[in-house]
C-alpha positions in Angstrom: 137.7 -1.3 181.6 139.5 -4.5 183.0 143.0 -2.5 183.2 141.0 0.6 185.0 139.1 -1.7 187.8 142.4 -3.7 188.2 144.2 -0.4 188.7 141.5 0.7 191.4 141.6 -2.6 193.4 145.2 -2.5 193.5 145.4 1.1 194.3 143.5 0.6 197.5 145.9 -1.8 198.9 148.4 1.2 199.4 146.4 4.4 200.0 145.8 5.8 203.5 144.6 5.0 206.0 146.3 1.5 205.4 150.2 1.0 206.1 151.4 -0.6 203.1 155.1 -2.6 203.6 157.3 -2.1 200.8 156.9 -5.4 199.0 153.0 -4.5 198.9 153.6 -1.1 196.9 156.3 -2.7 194.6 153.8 -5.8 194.0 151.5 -3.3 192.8 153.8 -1.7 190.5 155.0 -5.2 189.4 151.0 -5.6 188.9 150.7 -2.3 186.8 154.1 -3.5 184.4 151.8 -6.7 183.8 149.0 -4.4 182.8 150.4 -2.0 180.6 152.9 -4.5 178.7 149.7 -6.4 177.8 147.9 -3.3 176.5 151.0 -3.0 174.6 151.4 0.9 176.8 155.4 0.6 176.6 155.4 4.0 178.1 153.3 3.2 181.3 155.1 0.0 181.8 158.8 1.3 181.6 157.6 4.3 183.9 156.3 1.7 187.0 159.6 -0.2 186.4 161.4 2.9 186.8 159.3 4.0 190.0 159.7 0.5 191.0 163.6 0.6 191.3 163.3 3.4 192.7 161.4 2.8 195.6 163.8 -0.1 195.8 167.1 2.6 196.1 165.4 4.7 198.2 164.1 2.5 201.2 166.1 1.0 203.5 163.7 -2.3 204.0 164.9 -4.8 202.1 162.5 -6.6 199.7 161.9 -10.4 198.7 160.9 -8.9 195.1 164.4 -7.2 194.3 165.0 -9.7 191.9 161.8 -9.2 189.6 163.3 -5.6 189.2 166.3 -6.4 188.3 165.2 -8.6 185.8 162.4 -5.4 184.5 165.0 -3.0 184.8 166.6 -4.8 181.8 163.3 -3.8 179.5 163.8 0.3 179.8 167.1 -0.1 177.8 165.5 -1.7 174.8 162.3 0.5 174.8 162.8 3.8 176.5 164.7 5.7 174.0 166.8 8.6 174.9 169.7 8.6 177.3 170.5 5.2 178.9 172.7 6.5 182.0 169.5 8.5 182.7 167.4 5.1 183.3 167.8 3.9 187.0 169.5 0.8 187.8 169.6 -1.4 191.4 172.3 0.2 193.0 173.5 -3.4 195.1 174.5 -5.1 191.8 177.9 -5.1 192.8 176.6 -7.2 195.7 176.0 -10.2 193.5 178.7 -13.3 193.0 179.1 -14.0 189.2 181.6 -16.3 190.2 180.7 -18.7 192.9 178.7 -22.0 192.5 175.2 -21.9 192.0 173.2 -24.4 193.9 169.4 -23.3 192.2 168.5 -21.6 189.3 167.6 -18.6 191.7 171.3 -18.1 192.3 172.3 -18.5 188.4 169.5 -16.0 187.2 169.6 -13.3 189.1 173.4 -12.3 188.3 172.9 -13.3 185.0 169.9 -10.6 184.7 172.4 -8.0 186.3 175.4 -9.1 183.9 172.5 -8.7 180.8 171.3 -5.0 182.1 175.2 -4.2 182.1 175.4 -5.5 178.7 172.6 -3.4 177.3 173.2 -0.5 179.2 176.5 -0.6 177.6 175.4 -1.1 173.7 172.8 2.1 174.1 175.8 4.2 175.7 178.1 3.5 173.3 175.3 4.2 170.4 176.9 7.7 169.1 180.1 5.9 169.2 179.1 3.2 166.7 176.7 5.1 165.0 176.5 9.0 166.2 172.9 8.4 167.4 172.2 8.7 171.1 174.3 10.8 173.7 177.9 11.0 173.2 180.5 8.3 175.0 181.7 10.7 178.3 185.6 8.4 178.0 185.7 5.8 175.5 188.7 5.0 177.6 186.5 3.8 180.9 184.0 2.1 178.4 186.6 -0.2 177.0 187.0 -0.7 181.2 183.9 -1.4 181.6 184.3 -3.5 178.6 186.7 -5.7 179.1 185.5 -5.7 183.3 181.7 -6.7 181.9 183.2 -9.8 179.6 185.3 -10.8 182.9 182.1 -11.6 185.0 180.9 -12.7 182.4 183.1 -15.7 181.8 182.9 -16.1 185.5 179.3 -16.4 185.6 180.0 -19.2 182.6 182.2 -20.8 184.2 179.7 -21.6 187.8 177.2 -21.7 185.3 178.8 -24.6 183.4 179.0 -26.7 186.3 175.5 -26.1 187.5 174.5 -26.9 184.7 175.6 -30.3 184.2 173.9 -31.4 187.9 170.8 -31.3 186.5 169.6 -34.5 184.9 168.1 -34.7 181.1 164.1 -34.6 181.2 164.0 -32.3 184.0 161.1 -29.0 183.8 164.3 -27.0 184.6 165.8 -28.4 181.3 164.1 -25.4 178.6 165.1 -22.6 181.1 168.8 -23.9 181.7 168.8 -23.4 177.5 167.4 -19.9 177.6 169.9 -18.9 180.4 172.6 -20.0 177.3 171.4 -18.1 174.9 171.0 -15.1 177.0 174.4 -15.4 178.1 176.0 -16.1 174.7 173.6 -12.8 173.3 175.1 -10.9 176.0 178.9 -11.9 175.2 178.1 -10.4 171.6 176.6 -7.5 172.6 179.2 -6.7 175.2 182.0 -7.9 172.6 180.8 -5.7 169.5 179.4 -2.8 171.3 182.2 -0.5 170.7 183.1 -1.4 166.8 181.5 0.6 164.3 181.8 -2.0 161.3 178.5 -4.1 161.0 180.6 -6.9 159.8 182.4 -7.2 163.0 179.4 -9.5 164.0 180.5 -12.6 161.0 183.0 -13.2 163.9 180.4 -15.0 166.3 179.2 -17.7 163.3 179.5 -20.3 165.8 177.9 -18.5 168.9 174.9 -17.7 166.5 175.1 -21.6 165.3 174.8 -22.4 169.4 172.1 -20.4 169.7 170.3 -22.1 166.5 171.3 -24.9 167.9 169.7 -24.3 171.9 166.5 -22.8 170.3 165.8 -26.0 168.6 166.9 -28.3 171.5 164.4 -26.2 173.5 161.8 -26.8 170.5 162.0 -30.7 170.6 161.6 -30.1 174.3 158.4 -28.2 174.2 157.2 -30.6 171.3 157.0 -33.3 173.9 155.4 -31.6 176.9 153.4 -29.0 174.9 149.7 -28.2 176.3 148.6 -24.9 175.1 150.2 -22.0 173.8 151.4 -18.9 175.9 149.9 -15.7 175.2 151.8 -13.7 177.5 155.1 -14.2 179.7 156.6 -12.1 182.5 160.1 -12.3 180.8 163.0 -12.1 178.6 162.1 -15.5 176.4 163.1 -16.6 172.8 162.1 -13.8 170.9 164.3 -10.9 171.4 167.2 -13.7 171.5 166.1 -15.0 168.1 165.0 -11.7 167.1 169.3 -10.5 167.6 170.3 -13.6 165.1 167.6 -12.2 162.6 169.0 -8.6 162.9 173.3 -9.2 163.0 174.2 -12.5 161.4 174.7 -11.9 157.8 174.5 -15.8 156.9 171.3 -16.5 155.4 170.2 -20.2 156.3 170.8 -19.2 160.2 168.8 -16.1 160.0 165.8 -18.3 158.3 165.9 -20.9 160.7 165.8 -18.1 163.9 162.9 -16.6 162.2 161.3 -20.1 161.8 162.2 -21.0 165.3 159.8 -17.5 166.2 156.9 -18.7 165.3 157.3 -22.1 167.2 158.9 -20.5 170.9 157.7 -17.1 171.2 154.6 -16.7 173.0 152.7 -13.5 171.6 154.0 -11.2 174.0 157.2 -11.4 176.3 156.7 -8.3 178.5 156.8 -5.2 175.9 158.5 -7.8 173.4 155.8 -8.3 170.8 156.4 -11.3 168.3 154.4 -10.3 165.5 156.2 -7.2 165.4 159.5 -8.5 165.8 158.9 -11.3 163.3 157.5 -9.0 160.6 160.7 -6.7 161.4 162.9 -9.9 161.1 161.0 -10.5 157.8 161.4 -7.5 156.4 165.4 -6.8 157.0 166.1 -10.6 155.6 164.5 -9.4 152.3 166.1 -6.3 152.1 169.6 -7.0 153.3 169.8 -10.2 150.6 167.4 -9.1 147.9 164.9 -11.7 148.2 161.2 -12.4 149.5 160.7 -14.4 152.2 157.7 -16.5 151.0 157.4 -20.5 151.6 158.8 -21.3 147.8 161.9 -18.8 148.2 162.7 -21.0 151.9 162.5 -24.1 150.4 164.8 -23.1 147.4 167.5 -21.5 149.6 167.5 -24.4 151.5 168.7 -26.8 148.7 171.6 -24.2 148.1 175.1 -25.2 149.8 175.7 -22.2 152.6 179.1 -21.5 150.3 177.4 -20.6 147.4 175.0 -18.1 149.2 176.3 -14.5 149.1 176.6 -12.8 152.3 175.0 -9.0 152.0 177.2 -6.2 150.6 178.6 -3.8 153.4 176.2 -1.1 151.6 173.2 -3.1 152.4 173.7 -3.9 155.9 171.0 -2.2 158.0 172.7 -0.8 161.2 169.5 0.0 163.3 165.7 0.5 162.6 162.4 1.8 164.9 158.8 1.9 164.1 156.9 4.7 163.2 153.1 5.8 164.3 151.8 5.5 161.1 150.0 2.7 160.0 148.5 1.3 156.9 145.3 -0.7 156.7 144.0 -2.4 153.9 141.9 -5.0 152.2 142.4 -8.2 150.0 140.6 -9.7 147.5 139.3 -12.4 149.6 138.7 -10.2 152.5 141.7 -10.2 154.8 142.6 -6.8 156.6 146.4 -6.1 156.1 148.1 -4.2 158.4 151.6 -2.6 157.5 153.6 -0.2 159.9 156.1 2.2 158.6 159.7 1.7 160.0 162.8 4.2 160.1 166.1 2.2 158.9 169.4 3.6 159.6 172.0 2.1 156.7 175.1 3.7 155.6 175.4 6.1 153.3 178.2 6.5 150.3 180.0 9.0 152.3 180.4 6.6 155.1 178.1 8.4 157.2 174.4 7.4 158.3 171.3 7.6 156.3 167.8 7.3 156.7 165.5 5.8 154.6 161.7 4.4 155.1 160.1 1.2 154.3 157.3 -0.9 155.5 156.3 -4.0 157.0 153.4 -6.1 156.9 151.7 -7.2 160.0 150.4 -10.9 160.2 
């Protein structure tokens, strides 16, 4: 009932007979996205952000909320399924300076946000390539062009980025969001870098971006330790968890993927737009125990962690899970001392003996 009278209030801020301006409409639809991702409707949000972007292409007016959208338009490429060129994008990205010096954080995030939806957009393209899921690569040629053009800007954007950076003075409220715009850009120089190799090992080449990353997360931890108020249940975008949530999934050494899923709990807020932590931690969980034959329980932390990182075994090849998505069905049940436990079924994609893709099911417990 909240969403519904929310929807009708907003919804009579644009019918006739009143002459809505663009930025009206697309505040509406940025209202609806808010809606939807916290009723956890991924569907209904990625279809506003769609209609949103497109109003944008369509109209001629130009609109002060262009960059909210371009930030959204990164979401439809984690959470839409199906056919990524098929997802629109802004079409004045090429209008945007990776390059030149930033004087606000404005002017470092929004090219950023485009550089990230190109990054994406290129690891769900290039999914049959890697995995022969998802529409086939149209040129693999142009895609190593796009490539090799994608990590370009991005080292440009680094680059303005760097020296940006470094104005800014230690203490600031600026400080936790310069950190997150690092380990978004050091996630999308992975992703752009890996997206067209097939081996699952080709990730145990970025150690030391996944060690920066660690190492941001908990600078951005101390941060928050300091100035912390009350929790967030809900933020408009791309935070910690997805970022921490990539360590978790690709980096086969075991003491970094604990600490990411430690570092979870402490900076993700419950939901980050369709991002919901529970679910991505109990994901994380799950593909920890089964890539290195453990269980993740308080006891099993604190042994691994008087272990030397040498001595730990990486996962075999054989065990590595390639990709994974949650199924409809769901599991409820009760404990002896009363607690409801919630599990979730999840598809995992691993490799078979053959070389070829498998599919196998398996289960994860919710909170």
């Amino acid at each position: 009932m909240f969403a519904i009278q929310h929807y009708n209030k907003a919804i009579k801020h644009i019918i006739p007979p009143r002459a809505a301006s663009l930025d009206t409409i697309l505040l509406v639809c940025i209202l609806f996205v808010c809606i939807e991702s916290l009723r956890g409707n991924t569907r209904a949000a990625i279809n506003h952000v769609s209609h949103g972007i497109s109003l944008l292409n369509s109209s001629q007016a130009k609109s002060e909320l262009v960059s909210v959208f371009r930030h959204l338009g990164i979401f439809p490429h984690f959470f839409g399924g199906g056919d990524a060129s098929a997802v629109p994008v802004i079409d004045d990205a090429k209008c945007l300076a990776y390059g030149v010096s930033f004087t606000d954080l404005s002017q470092a995030q929004e090219p950023l946000d485009s550089l990230l939806l190109r990054s994406v957009r290129l690891v769900r393209m290039s999914d049959h390539h890697r995995h022969g899921i998802g529409p086939e690569l149209q040129s693999l040629a142009s895609a190593i062009i796009d490539q090799r053009r994608l990590d370009v800007d991005l080292e440009k954007w680094w680059s303005a980025f760097f020296s940006f950076r470094d104005g800014f003075r230690a203490g600031t409220k600026h400080e936790v969001t310069l950190l997150l715009l690092e380990m978004r850009w050091l996630v999308a120089k992975v992703w752009t870098s890996t997206c067209l190799n097939p081996d699952e090992t080709i990730y145990d080449w970025h150690v030391d971006t996944f060690n920066r990353v660690i190492e941001l997360a908990k600078q951005a931890q101390a941060i928050g330790n300091v100035h912390a108020t009350k929790s967030t249940k809900f933020s408009f975008v791309m935070g910690f968890s997805p970022l921490l949530h990539f360590v978790v999934l690709k980096c086969r050494y075991l003491k970094l993927r604990l600490a990411a899923l430690a570092l979870m709990t402490t900076l993700s807020c419950l939901r980050e737009t369709l991002w919901d932590s529970d679910t991505m931690y109990a994901i994380s969980t799950r593909v920890i125990e089964i890539e290195h034959c453990i269980e993740v329980t308080p006891h099993e932390i604190t042994r691994i962690q008087g272990i030397g990182e040498s001595e730990l075994a990486l996962p075999a090849d054989r065990q590595l899970i390639i990709d994974s998505s949650l199924e409809v069905v769901t599991e409820i049940s009760t404990r002896s001392d009363g607690r409801k436990i919630v599990r979730r079924k999840i598809c995992i994609l691993v490799q078979s003996c053959s070389g070829g893709i498998e599919t196998m099911h398996d289960w994860i417990t919710m909170g």
